[in-house]
C-alpha beads as a LAMMPS data file, in Angstrom:
LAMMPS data file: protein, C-alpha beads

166 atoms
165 bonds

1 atom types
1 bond types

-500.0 500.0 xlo xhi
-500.0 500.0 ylo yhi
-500.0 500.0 zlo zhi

Masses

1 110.0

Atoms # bond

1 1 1 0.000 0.000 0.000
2 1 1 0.706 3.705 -0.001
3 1 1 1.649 5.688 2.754
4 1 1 -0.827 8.958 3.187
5 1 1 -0.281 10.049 6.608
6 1 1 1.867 9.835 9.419
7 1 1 0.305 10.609 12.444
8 1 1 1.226 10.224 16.411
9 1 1 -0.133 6.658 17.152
10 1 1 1.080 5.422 13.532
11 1 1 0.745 5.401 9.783
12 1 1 -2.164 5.541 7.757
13 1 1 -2.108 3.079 4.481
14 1 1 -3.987 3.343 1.450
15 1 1 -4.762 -0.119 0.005
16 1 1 -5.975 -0.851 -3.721
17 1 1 -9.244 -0.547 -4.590
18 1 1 -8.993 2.510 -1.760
19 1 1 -9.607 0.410 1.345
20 1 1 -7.534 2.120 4.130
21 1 1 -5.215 0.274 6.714
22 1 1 -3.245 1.352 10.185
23 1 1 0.066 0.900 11.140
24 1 1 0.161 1.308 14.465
25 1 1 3.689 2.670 15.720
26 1 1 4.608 -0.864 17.165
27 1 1 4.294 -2.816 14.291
28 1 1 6.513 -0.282 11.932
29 1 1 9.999 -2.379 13.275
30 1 1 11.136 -4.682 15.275
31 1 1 12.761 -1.920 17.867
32 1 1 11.522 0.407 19.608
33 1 1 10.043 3.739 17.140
34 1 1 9.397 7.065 18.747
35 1 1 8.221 8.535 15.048
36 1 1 6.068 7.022 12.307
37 1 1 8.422 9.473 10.290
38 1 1 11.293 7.567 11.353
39 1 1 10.284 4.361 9.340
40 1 1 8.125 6.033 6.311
41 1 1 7.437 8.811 4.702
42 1 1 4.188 9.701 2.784
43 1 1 4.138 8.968 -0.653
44 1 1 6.015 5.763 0.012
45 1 1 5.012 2.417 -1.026
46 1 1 5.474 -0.072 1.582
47 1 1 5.117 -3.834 1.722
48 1 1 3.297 -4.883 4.648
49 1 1 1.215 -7.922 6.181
50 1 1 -2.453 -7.520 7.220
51 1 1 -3.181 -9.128 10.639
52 1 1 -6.908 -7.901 11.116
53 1 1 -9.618 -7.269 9.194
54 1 1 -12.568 -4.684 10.986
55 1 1 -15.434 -4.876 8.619
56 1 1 -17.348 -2.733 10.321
57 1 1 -15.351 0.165 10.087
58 1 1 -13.978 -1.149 6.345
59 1 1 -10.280 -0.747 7.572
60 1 1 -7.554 -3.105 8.274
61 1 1 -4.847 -3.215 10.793
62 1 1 -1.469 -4.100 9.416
63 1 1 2.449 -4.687 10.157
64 1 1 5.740 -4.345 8.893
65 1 1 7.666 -6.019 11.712
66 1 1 10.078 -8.903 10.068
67 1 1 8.698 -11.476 12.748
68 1 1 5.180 -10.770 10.984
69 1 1 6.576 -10.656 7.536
70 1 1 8.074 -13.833 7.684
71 1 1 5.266 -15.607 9.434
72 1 1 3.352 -18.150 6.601
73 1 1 -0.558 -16.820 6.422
74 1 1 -1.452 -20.447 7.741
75 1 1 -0.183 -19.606 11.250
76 1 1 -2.471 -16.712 11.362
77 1 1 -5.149 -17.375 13.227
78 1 1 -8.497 -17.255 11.024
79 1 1 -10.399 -13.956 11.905
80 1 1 -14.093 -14.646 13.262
81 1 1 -15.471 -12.093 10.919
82 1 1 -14.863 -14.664 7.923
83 1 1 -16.912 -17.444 7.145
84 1 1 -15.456 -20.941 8.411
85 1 1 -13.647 -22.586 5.464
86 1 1 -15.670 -25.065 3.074
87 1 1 -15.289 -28.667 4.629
88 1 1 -14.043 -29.596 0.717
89 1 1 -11.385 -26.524 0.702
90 1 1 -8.104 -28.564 -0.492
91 1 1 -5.384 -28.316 2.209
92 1 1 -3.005 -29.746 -0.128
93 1 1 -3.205 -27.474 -2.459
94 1 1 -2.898 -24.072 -0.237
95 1 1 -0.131 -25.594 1.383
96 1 1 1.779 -26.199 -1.957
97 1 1 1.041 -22.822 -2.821
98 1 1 2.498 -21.476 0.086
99 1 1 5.491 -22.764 -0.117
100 1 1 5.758 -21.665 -3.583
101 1 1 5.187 -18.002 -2.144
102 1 1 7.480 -18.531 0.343
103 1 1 10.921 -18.392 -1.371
104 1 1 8.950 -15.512 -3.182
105 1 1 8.691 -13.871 0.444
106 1 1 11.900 -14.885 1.969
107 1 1 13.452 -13.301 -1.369
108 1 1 11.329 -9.794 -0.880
109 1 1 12.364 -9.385 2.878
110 1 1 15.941 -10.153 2.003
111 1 1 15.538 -7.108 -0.549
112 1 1 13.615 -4.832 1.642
113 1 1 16.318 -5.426 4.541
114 1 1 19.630 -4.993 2.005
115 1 1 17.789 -1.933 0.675
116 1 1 17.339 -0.301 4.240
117 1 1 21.191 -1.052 4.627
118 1 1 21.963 0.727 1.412
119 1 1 23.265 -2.581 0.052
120 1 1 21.882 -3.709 -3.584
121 1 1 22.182 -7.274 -4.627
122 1 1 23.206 -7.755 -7.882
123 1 1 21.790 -10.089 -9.929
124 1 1 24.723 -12.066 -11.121
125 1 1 25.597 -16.166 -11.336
126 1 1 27.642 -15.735 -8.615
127 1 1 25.380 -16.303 -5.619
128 1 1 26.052 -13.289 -2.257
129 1 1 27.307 -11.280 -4.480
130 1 1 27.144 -7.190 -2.637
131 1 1 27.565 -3.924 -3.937
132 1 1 27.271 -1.128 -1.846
133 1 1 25.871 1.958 -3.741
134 1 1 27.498 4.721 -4.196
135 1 1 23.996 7.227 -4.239
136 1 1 21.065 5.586 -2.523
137 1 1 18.497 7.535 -4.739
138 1 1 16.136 5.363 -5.914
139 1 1 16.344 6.739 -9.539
140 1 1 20.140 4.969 -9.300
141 1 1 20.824 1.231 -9.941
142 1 1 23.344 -1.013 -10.662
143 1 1 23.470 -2.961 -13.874
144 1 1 25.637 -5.117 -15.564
145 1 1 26.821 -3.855 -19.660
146 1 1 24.695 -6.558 -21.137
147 1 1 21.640 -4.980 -19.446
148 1 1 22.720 -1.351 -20.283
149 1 1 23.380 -2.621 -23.914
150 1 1 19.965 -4.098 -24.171
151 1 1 17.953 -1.112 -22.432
152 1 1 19.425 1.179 -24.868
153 1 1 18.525 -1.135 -27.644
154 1 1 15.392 -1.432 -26.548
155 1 1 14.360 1.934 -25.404
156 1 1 15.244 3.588 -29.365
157 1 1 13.732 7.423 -29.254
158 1 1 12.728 7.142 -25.405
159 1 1 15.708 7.086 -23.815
160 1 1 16.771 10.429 -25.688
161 1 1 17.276 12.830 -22.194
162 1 1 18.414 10.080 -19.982
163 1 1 21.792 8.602 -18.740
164 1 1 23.094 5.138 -18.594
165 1 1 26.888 5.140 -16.506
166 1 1 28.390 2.332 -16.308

Bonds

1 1 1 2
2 1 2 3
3 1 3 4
4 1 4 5
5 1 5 6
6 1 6 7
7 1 7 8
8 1 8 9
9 1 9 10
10 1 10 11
11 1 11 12
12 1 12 13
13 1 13 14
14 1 14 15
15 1 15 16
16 1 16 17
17 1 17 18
18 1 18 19
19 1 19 20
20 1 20 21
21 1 21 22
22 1 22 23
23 1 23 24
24 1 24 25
25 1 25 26
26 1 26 27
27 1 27 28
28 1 28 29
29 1 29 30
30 1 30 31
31 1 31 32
32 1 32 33
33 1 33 34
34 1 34 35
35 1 35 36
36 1 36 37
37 1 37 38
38 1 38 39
39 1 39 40
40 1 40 41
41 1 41 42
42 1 42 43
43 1 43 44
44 1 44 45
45 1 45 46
46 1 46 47
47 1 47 48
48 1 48 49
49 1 49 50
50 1 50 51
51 1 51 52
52 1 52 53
53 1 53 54
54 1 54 55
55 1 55 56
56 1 56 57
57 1 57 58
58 1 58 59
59 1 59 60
60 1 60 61
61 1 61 62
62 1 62 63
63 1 63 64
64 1 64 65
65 1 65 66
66 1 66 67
67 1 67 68
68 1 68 69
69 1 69 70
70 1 70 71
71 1 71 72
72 1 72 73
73 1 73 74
74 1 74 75
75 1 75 76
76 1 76 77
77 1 77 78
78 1 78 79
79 1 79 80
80 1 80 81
81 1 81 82
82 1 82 83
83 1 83 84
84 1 84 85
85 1 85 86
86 1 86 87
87 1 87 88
88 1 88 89
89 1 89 90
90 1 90 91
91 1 91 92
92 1 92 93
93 1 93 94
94 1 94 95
95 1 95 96
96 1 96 97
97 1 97 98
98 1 98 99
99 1 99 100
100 1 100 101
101 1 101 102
102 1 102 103
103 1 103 104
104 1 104 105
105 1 105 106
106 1 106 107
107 1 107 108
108 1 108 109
109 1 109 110
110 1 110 111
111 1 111 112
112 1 112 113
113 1 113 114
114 1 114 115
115 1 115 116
116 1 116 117
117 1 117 118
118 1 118 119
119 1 119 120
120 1 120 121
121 1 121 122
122 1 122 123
123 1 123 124
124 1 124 125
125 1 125 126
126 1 126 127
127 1 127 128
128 1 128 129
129 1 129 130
130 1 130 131
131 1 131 132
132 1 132 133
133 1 133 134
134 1 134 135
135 1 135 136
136 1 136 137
137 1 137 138
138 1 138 139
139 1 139 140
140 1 140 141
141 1 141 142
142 1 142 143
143 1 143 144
144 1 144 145
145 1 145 146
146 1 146 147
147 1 147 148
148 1 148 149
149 1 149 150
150 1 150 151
151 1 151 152
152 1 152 153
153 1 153 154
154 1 154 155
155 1 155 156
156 1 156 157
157 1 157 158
158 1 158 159
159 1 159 160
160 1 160 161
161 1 161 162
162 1 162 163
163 1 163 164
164 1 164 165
165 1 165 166
């Protein structure tokens, strides 16, 4: 979601589809945060995990601590306001799907973390490969020549204005 507002008890989120979401000031780390505005800014989007759903005030709660990140959504526990779950729902199935998501996950968190650290991973055949960056804009990113070759290829007319350093 999007950040809108940082306020004293937390952040408010903007979801798709416009449904809004809280982050209270506890969930935005692991340690302790005396500022919303310490963790995000408004205007930035933010991955985050929903841990309760309040239909009747169409809002959800949500958190960006790591714990709750890299808890799988089958140890959450089921919120009363759903429906129970069809006695033919296939267990297999979600549970093969989760694992899918889960290197998916594990791979995002590793990401968001570096990218708090200023580190980039580069994508490369050599596996742990760092780089730390030089300008932590997020306009700036590392690429290998190939890449830069084929994104000028590609690009033709629109990359005419822009810069590609290698």
């Amino acid at each position: 979601g999007k950040v809108v507002k940082n306020g004293d008890f937390g952040s408010r989120i903007k979801l798709e589809g416009d449904i809004p979401g809280f982050i209270p000031l506890k969930n935005l780390a692991d340690e302790h945060v005396e500022t919303a505005d310490d963790i995000v800014n408004a205007g930035s989007v933010i991955s985050a995990v929903i841990t309760e759903v309040k239909k009747d005030h169409f809002t959800v709660d949500m958190s960006m601590r790591l714990e709750d990140l890299k808890k799988s959504p089958s140890s959450w526990p089921r919120p009363e306001s759903l429906p129970p779950l069809d006695p033919y729902f296939d267990h297999g199935a979600a549970n093969r799907i989760e694992l899918a998501k889960q290197v998916e996950r594990d791979a995002r968190i590793e990401e968001q973390s570096n990218r708090a650290k200023g580190v980039e991973v580069l994508t490369t055949n050599k596996p742990g490969r760092y780089c730390k960056r030089a300008c932590n804009h997020p306009a700036f990113r590392n690429k290998k020549h190939d890449e830069v070759d084929r994104e000028l290829r590609e690009a033709g007319e629109g990359m005419v204005g822009e810069a590609l350093i290698r």
